[in-house]
C-alpha positions as CSV (number, residue, x, y, z in Angstrom):
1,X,11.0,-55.0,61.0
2,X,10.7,-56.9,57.6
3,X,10.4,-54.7,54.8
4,X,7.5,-55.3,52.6
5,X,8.4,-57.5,49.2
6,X,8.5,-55.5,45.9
7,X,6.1,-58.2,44.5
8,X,3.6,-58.1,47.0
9,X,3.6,-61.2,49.2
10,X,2.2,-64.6,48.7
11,X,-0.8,-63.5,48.3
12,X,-0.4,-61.1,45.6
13,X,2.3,-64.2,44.1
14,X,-0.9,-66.5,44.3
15,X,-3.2,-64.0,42.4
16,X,-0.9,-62.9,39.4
17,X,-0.5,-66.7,38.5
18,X,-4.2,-67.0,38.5
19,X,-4.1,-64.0,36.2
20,X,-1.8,-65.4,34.3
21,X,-3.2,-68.8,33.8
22,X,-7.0,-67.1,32.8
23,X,-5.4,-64.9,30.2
24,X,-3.6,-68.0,28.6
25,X,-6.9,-69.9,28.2
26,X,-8.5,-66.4,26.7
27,X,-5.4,-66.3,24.0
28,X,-5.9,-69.7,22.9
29,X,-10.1,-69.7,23.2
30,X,-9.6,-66.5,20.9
31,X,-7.5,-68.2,18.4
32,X,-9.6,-71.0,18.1
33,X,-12.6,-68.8,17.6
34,X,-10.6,-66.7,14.9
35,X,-9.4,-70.4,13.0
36,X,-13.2,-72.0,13.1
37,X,-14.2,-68.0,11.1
38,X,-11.8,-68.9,8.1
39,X,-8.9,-66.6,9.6
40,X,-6.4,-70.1,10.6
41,X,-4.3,-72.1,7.9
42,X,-2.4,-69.1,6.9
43,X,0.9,-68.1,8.4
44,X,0.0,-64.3,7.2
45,X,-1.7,-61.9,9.1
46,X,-5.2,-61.3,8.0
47,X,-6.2,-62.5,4.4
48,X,-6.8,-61.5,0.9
49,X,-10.4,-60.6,-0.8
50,X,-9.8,-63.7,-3.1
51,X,-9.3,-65.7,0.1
52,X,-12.5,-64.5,1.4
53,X,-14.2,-65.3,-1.5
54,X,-13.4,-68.6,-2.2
55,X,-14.2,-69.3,1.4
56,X,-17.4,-68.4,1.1
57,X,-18.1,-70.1,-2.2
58,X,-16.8,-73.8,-0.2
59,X,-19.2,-73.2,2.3
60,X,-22.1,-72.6,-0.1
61,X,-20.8,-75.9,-2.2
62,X,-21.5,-77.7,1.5
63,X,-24.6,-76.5,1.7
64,X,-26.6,-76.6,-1.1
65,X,-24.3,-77.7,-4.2
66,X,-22.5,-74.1,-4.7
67,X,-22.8,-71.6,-7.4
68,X,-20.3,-73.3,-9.5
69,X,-22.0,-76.5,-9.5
70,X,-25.3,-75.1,-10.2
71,X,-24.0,-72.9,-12.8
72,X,-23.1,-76.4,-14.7
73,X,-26.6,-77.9,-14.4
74,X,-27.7,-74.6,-15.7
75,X,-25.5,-74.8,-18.9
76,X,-26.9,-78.3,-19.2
77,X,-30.3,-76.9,-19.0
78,X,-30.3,-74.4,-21.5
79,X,-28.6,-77.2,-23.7
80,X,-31.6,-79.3,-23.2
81,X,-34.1,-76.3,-24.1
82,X,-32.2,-76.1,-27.4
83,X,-31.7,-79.6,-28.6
84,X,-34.9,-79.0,-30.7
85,X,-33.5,-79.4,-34.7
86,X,-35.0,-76.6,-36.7
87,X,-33.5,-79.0,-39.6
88,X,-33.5,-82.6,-41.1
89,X,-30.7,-84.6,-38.9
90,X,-32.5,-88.3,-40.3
91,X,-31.3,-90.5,-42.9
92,X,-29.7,-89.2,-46.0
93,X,-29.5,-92.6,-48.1
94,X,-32.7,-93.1,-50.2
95,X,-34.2,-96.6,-50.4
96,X,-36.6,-98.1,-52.8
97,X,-40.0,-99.2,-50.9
98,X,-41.3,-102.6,-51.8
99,X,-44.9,-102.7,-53.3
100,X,-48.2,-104.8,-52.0
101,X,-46.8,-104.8,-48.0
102,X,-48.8,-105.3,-45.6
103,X,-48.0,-104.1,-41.5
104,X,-49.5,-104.6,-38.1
105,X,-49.0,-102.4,-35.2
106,X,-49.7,-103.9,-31.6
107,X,-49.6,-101.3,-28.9
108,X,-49.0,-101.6,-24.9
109,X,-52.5,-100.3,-24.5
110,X,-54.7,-97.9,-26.8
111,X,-56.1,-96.0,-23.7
112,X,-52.1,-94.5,-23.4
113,X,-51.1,-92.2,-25.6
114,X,-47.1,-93.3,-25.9
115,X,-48.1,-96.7,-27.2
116,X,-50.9,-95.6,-29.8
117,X,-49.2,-92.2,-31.2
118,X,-46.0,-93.9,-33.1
119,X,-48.4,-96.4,-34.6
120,X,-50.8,-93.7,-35.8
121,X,-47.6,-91.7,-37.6
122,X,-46.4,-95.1,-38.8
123,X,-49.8,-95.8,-40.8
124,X,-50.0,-92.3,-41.8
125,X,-46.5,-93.0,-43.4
126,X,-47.4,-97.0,-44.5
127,X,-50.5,-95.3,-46.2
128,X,-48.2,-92.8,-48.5
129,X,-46.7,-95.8,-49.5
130,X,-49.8,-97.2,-50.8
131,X,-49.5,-100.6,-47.8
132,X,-51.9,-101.7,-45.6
133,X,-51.5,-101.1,-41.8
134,X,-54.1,-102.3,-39.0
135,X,-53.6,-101.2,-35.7
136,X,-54.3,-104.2,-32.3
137,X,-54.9,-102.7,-29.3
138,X,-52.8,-104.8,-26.7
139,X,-55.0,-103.5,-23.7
140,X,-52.1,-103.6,-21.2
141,X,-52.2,-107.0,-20.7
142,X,-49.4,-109.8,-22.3
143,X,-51.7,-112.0,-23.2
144,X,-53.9,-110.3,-25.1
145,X,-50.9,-109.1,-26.5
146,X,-49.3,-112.6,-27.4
147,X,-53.2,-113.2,-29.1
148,X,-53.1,-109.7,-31.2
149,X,-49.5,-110.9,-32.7
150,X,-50.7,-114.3,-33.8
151,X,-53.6,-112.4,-35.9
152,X,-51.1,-110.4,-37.8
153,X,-49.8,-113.8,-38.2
154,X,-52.6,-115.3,-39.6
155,X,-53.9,-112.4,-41.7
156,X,-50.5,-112.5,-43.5
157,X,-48.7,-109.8,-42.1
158,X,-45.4,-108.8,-44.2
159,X,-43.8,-106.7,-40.5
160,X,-44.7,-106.4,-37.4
161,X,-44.6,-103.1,-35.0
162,X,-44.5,-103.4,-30.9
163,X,-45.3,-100.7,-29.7
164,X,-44.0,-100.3,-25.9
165,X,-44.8,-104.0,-25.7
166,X,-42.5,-106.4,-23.3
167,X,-40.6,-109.0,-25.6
168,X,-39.8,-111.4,-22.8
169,X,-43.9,-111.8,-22.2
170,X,-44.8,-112.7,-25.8
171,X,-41.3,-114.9,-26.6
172,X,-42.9,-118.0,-28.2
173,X,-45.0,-115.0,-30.6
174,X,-41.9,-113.2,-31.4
175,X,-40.1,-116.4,-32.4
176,X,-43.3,-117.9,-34.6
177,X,-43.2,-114.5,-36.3
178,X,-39.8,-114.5,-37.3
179,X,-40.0,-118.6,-38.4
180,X,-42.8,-117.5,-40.7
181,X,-40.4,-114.7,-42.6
182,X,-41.8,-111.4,-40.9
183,X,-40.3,-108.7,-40.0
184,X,-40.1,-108.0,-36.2
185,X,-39.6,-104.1,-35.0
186,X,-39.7,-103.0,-31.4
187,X,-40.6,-98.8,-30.8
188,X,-40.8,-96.6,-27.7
189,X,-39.2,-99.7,-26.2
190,X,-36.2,-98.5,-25.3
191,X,-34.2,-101.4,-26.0
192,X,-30.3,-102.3,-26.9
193,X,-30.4,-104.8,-30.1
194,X,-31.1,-108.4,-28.7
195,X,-32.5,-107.3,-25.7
196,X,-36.4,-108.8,-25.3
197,X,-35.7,-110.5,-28.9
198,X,-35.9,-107.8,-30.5
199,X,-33.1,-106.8,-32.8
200,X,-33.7,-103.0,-33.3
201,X,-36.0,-100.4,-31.4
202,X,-37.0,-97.1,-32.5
203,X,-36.7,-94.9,-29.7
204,X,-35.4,-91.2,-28.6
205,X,-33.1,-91.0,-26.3
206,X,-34.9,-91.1,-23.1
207,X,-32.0,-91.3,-21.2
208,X,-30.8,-87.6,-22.4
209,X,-33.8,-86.3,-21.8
210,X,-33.8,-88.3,-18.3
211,X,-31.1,-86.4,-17.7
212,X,-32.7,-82.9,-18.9
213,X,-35.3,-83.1,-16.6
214,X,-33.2,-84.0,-13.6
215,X,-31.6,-80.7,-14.5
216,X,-34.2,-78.7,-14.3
217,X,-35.4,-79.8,-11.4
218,X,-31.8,-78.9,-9.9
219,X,-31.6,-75.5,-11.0
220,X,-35.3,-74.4,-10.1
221,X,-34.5,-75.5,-6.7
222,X,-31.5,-73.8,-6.7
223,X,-29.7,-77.2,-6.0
224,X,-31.8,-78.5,-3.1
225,X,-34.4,-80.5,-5.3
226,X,-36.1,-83.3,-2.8
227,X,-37.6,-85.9,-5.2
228,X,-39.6,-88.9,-5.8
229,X,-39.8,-90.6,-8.6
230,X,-43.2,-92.6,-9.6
231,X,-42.1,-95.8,-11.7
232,X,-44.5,-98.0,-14.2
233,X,-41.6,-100.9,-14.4
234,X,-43.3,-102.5,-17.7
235,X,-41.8,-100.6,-20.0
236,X,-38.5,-100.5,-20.2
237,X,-38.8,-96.6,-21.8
238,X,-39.3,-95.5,-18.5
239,X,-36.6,-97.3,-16.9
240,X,-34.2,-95.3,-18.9
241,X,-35.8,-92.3,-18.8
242,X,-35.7,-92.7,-14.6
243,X,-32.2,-94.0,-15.1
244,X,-31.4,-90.5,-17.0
245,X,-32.9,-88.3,-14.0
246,X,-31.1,-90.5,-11.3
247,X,-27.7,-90.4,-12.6
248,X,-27.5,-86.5,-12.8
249,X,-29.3,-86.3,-9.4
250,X,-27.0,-87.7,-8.1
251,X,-24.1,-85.2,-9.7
252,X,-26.2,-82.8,-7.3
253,X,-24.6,-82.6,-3.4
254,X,-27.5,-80.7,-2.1
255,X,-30.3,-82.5,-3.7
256,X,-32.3,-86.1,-2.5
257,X,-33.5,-88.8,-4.5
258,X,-36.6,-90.5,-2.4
259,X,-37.3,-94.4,-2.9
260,X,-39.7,-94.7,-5.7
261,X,-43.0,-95.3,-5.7
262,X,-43.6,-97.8,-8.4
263,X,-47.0,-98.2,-10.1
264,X,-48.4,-100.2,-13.3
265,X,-50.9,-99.0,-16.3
266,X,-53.8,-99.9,-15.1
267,X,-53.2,-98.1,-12.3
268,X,-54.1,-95.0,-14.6
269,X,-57.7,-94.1,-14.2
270,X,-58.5,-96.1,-11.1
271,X,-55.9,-95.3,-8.0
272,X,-52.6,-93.8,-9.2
273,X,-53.9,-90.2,-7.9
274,X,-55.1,-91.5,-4.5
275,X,-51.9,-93.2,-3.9
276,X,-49.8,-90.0,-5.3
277,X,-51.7,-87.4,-2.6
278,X,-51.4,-89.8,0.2
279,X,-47.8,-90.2,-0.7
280,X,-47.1,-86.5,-0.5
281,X,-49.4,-85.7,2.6
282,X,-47.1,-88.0,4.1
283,X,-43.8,-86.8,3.1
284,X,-44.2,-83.0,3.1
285,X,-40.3,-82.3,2.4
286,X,-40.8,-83.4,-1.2
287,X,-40.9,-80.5,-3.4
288,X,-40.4,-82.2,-7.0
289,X,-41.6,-85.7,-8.4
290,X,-41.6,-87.4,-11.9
291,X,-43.9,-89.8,-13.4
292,X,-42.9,-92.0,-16.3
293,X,-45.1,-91.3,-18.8
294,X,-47.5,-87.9,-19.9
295,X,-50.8,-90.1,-19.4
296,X,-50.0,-91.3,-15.6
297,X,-48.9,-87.5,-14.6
298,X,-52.2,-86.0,-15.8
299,X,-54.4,-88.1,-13.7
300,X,-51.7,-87.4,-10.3
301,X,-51.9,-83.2,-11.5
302,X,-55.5,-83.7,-10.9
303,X,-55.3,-85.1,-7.7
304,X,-52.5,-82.9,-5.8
305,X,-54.9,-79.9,-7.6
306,X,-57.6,-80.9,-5.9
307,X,-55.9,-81.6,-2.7
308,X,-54.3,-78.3,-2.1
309,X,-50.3,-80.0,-2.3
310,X,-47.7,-77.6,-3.1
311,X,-45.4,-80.0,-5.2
312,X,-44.1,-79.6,-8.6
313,X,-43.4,-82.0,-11.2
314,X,-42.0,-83.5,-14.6
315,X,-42.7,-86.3,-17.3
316,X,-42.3,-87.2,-20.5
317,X,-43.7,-87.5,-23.9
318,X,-45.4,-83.9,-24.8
319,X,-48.7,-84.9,-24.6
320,X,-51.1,-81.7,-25.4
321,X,-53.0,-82.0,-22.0
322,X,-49.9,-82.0,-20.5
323,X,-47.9,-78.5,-22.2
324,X,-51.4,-76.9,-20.9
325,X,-50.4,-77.8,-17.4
326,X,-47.2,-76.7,-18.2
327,X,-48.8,-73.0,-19.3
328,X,-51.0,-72.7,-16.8
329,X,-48.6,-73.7,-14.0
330,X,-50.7,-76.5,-13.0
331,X,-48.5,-78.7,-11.0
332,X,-46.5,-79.8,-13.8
333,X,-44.1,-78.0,-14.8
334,X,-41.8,-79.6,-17.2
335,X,-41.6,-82.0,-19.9
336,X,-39.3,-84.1,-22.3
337,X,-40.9,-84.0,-24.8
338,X,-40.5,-86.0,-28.5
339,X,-42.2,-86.5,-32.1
340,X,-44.3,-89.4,-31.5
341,X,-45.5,-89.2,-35.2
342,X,-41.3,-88.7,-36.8
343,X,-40.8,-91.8,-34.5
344,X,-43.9,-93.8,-36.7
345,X,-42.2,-92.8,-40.0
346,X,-38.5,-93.6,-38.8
347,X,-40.3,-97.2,-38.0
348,X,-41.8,-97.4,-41.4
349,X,-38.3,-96.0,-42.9
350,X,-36.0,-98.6,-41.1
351,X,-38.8,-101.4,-42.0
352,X,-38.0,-100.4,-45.9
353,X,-34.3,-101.1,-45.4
354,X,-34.8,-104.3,-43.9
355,X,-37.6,-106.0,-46.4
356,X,-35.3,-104.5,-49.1
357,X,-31.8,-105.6,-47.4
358,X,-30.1,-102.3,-47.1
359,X,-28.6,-101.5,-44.6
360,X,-30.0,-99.8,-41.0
361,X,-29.6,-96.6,-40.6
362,X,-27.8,-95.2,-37.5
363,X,-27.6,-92.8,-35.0
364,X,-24.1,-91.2,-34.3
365,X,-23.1,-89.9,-30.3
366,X,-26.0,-91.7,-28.6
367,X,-26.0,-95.2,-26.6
368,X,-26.4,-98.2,-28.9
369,X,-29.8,-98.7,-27.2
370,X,-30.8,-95.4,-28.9
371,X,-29.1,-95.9,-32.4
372,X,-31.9,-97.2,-34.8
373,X,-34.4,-94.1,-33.9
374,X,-33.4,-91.8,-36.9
375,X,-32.7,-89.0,-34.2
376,X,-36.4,-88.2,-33.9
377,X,-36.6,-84.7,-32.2
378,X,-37.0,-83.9,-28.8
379,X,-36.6,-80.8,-26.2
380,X,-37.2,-80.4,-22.5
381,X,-39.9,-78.0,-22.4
382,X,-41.2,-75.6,-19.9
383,X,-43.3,-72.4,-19.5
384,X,-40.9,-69.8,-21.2
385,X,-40.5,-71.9,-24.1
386,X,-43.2,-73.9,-25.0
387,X,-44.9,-74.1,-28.5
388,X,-47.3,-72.1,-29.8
389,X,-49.4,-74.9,-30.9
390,X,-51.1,-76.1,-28.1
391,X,-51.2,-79.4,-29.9
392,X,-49.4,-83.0,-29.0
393,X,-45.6,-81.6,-29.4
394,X,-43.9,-81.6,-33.2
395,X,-41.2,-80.7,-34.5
396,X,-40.7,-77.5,-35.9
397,X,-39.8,-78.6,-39.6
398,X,-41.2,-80.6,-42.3
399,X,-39.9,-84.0,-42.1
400,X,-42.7,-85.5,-43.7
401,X,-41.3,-84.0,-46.9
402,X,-37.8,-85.5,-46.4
403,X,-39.0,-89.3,-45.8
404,X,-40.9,-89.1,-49.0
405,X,-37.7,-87.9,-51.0
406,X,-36.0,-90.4,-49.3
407,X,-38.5,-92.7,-50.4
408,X,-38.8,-91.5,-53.9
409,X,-42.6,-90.3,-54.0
410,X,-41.1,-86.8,-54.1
């Protein structure tokens, strides 16, 4: 009689390696489980708080930019909302106007108010002076703009004020200006010296505040901004200013930066709102867009308004129709924002140096582009710190008073 095994028999042999093999597949399916919840990489048992934590701050970074990015768009942010001088930061070197001059300002177009404001505070400031100043509306189009600049020619013009107007489209104008001793000045153009053929612009720094309203647009989205940008090409202005937004956009890992949808001025008033509602009908992820310019964003707030869009939105410029959007959380909801009329004086001022051969006064800590605007004042606004005026956007200090000490009528 064969006594029974101690082990049980094949059969029971044949059943405990089946056992066997199951459990080593649940040991390692385990561990893999425990490594893919942040407990592998450590030769330790279990892991510290700290540890924890700054696993869970990776994995938010991966998601939607983390809290320590955000917190430096933030930073950025509040910067921006307090760039606004309370105080003179222009030119300190007085200059002697010249008497009997005579100026002409050509603007883009009239109808927008970027091209017509810095001309207006320029001939309030030519006026003080005792010159003459006539305004040519360049209608939008280079042509009439080529025609406007040969009648400051002919009726004798001493300087000459662009106004947001193209240099490369009115070349041989530019040229017979400068052959007949006038002096040539670009503004709101945006413009490095010899670019266009112009050899200073007057201009904030649109690429700073560019950059501003990419960053608020990043933190009110809590780093997950999806956003198109709406581009009039003709100016270079606005190529800086989207230039400013991209480039910190793109500092943002959770955020998206759609193709742009490029438009021109006389798109404003005929069939920029149409084409900005279709747009977003059609892309319903979008949650944030930018227009170029004040004017072209108050015709597109209309339009989502009216067709129910849930979108919000920033330009530039401070126009006063557009700070009342801005209150009354009417689609827009953020602006950069800049003393149109300071940027007409700093023209005028810069004008002086040049008839009078002094030299230019310039701009520390901002691009060369940027240099020859006198720092003229600007701020990204937004509903918790908008003026109280709910006038075009000044500055908050008298710098009317300063350019007529600088220019010695004080």
């Amino acid at each position: 009689m064969k006594v029974p095994s101690r082990n049980g028999g094949p059969e029971a042999t044949k059943q405990r390696w089946l056992s066997l093999v199951v459990g080593v597949f649940l040991i390692a399916a385990l561990t893999v489980g425990l490594t893919a919840c942040g407990g592998g990489g450590s030769t330790t048992s279990g892991g510290s708080n700290e540890e924890a934590a700054a696993g869970e701050e990776a994995g938010g970074a991966e998601e939607g930019g983390g809290s320590s990015e955000l917190a430096s768009f933030e930073k950025k942010l509040e910067e921006a909302k307090e760039t606004e001088p309370n105080h003179w930061e222009g030119p300190t070197v007085p200059v002697t106007p010249p008497k009997h001059f005579k100026v002409a300002g050509v603007s883009c177009s009239s109808q927008l108010e970027g091209c017509l404001t810095p001309l207006q505070g320029a001939e309030d400031a030519a006026k003080e002076l005792g010159w003459e100043f006539e305004i040519y509306d360049g209608e939008g189009d280079p042509t009439v703009q080529a025609k406007r600049i040969q009648q400051a020619i002919q009726k004798g013009a001493n300087a000459l004020i662009l106004a947001a107007v193209e240099g490369n489209s009115v070349k041989s104008e530019l040229e017979e200006a400068e052959k007949a001793g006038i002096i040539v000045i670009s503004t709101t153009n945006g413009t490095a010296p010899g670019e266009q053929g112009y050899k200073i612009d007057t201009s904030p720094n649109v690429t700073a505040i560019g950059n501003a309203v990419a960053d608020w647009m990043i933190v009110d989205s809590g780093g997950k901004a999806v956003v198109t940008p709406f581009v009039d090409r003709e100016f270079q202005t606005n190529l800086d200013f989207s230039e400013g937004i991209e480039e910190e956009l793109k500092q943002c890992s959770g955020c998206k930066i759609e193709s742009p949808v490029n438009f021109v001025a006389t798109d404003v008033g005929s069939k920029l709102g149409a084409n900005t509602t279709a747009y977003l009908q059609q892309h319903p992820e979008v949650g944030y867009f930018y227009s170029t310019y004040d004017p072209a964003m108050a015709e597109q707030v209309a339009a989502v308004q009216q067709a129910g869009i849930e979108v919000k939105s920033c330009s530039q410029l401070g126009d006063a129709q557009n700070l009342s959007f801005i209150k009354n959380g009417q689609v827009q909801a953020c602006d950069g924002a800049w003393d149109n009329e300071y940027e007409g004086y700093a023209t005028i001022d810069q004008i002086i140096r040049l008839a009078t051969h002094k030299p230019l006064w310039v701009s520390k800590n901002v691009p060369p582009r940027f240099k020859y605007g006198e720092n003229i004042p600007w701020v990204l606004l937004e509903k918790n710190n908008l003026p109280e005026s709910e006038e075009t956007y000044r500055a908050p200090f008298d710098y009317i008073s300063e350019y007529q000490k600088l220019w010695g009528l004080k």
